[in-house]
C-alpha positions in Angstrom: 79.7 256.8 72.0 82.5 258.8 73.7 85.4 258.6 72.4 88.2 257.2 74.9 90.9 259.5 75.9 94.6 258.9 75.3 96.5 259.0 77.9 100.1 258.6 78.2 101.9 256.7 80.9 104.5 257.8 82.2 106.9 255.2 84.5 109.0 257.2 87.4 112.4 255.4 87.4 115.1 257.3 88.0 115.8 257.4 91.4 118.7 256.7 93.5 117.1 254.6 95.8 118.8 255.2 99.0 116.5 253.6 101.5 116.9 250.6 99.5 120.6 250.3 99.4 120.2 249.4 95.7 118.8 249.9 92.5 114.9 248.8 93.4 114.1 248.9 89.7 116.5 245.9 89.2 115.3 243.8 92.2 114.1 240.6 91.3 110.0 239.4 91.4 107.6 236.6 90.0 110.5 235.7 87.5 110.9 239.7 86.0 112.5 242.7 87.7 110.1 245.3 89.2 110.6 247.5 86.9 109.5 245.0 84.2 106.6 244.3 85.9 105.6 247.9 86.2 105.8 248.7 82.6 104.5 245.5 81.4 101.0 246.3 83.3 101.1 249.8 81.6 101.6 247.8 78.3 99.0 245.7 79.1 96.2 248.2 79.2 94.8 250.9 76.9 97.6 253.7 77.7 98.2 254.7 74.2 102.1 255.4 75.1 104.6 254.4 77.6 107.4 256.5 78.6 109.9 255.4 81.2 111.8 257.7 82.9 115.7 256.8 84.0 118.5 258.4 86.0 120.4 256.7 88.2 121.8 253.2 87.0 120.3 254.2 83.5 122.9 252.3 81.6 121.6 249.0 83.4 118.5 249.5 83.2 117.9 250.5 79.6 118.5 246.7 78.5 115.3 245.7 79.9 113.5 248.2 78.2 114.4 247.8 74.6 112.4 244.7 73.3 109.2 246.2 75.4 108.3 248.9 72.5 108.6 251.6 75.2 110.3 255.4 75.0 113.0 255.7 77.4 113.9 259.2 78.3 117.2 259.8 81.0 117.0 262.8 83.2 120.3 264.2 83.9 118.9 266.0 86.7 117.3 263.1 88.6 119.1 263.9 92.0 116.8 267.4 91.9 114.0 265.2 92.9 111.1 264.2 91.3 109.4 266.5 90.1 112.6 267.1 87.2 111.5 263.3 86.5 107.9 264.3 86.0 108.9 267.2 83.5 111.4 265.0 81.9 108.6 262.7 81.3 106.2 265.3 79.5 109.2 266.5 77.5 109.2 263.1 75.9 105.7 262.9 75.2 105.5 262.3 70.9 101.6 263.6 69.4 98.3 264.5 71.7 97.7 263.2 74.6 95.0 264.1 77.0 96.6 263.2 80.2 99.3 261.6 81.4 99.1 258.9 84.1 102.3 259.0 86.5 103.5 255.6 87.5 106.0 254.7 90.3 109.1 252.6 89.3 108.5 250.5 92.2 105.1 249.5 92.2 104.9 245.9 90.5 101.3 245.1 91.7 99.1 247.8 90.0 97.6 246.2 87.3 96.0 246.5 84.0 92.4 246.8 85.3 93.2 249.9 87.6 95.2 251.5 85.3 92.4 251.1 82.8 89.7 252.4 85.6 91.4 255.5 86.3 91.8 256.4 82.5 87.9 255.1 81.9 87.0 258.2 85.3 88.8 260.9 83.8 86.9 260.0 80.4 83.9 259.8 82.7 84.0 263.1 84.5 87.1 265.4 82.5 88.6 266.3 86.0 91.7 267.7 85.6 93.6 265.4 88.3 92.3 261.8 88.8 93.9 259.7 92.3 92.8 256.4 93.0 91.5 255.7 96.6 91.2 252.2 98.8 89.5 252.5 102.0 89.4 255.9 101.8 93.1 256.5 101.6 94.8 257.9 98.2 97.3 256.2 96.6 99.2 255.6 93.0 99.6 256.1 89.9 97.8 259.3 89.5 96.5 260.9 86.3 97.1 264.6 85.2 94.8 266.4 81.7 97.1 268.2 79.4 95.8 271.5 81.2 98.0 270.5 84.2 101.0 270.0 82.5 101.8 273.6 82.8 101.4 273.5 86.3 104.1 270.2 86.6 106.1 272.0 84.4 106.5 274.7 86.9 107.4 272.7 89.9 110.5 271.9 91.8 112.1 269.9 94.5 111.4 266.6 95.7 107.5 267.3 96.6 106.6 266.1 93.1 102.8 266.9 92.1 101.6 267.2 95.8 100.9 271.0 95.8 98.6 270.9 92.9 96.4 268.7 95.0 96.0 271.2 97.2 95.7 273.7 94.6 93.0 272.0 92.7 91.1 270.6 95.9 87.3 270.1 94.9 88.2 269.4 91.1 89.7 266.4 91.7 87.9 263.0 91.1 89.0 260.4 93.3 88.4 256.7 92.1 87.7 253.4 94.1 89.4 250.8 93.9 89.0 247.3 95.3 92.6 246.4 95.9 95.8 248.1 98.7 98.1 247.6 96.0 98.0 251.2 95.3 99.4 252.1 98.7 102.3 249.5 98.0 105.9 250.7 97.1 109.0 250.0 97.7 111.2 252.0 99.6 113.5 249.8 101.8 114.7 246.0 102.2 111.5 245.2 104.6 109.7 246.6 102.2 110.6 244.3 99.6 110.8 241.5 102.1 107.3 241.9 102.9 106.9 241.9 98.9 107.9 238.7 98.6 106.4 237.1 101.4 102.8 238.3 101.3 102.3 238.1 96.9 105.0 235.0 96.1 104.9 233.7 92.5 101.4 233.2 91.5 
């Protein structure tokens, strides 16, 4: 039987959050913040390590985090854009890992099961970048083998990994998955309004 891969996960949470008007991570849902519910679905499947990353409102959000058995990592640098988050979160990376699955701060629906069907693809097929897709469109978290990490190292601005899909084109293995929630984030108030209203407390 082949062995599973570990993969590390990696929770993008340092952002200002202008759009929003305030701290998104800290916005209340189902009874937890969004953040919570973002790193509790990461807990919840077979990632092997959970890093989050903070920046801005780090001091309140850290609280939340310590009783979760997570690694919190603050990037002073979070207002360089995201792709300083994304090398702040391989910098806190502790043993091998095989890949490292990016997830948004502010995407409270993806759950344990597609989580766990990207990491059970890139065990699959070894593809060096693994994006899930509904109805044909991409979406998040997306997964990145050690042999990218280089790459992410190297990049700058707010573009975050998007120019190594380009870059690695054909190699990449997209997934299907049977639910929008991939496509779901949060970056203003209708956003979260429509949150609310379309997925109340279940």
């Amino acid at each position: 039987m082949k062995a599973q891969p570990r993969v590390a996960g990696i929770v993008l949470a340092a952002g200002r959050s202008t759009r929003m008007g305030q701290p998104k991570q800290l916005l209340p849902f189902r009874g937890r913040t969004i953040l919570e519910w973002v790193v509790d679905n990461a807990l919840a499947s077979t990632l092997h390590q959970v890093i989050v990353v903070l920046g801005h409102e780090a001091e309140a959000v850290k609280p939340l985090m310590e009783q979760r058995g997570v690694a919190t990592v603050v990037n002073p640098s979070y207002e360089a854009g995201q792709s300083s988050s994304l090398k702040a979160g391989l910098r806190a990376l502790t043993g091998e890992a095989d890949a490292a699955l990016f997830l948004l701060g502010d995407q409270p629906l993806i759950t344990p099961e597609t989580i766990d069907l990207i990491i059970t693809a890139f065990g699959d097929s070894a593809s060096p970048i693994v994006i899930p897709t509904f109805d044909g469109r991409r979406g998040n978290p997306v997964l990145f083998s050690r042999e990218i990490f280089p790459r992410i190292g190297a990049l700058s601005g707010d573009c975050g990994a998007r120019t190594l899909f380009e870059e690695y084109g054909r190699d990449i293995r997209s997934v299907n998955v049977h639910t929008p929630t991939i496509h779901i984030d949060l970056d203003t108030g209708e956003d979260y309004r429509r949150l609310l209203k379309e997925f109340p407390m279940v």
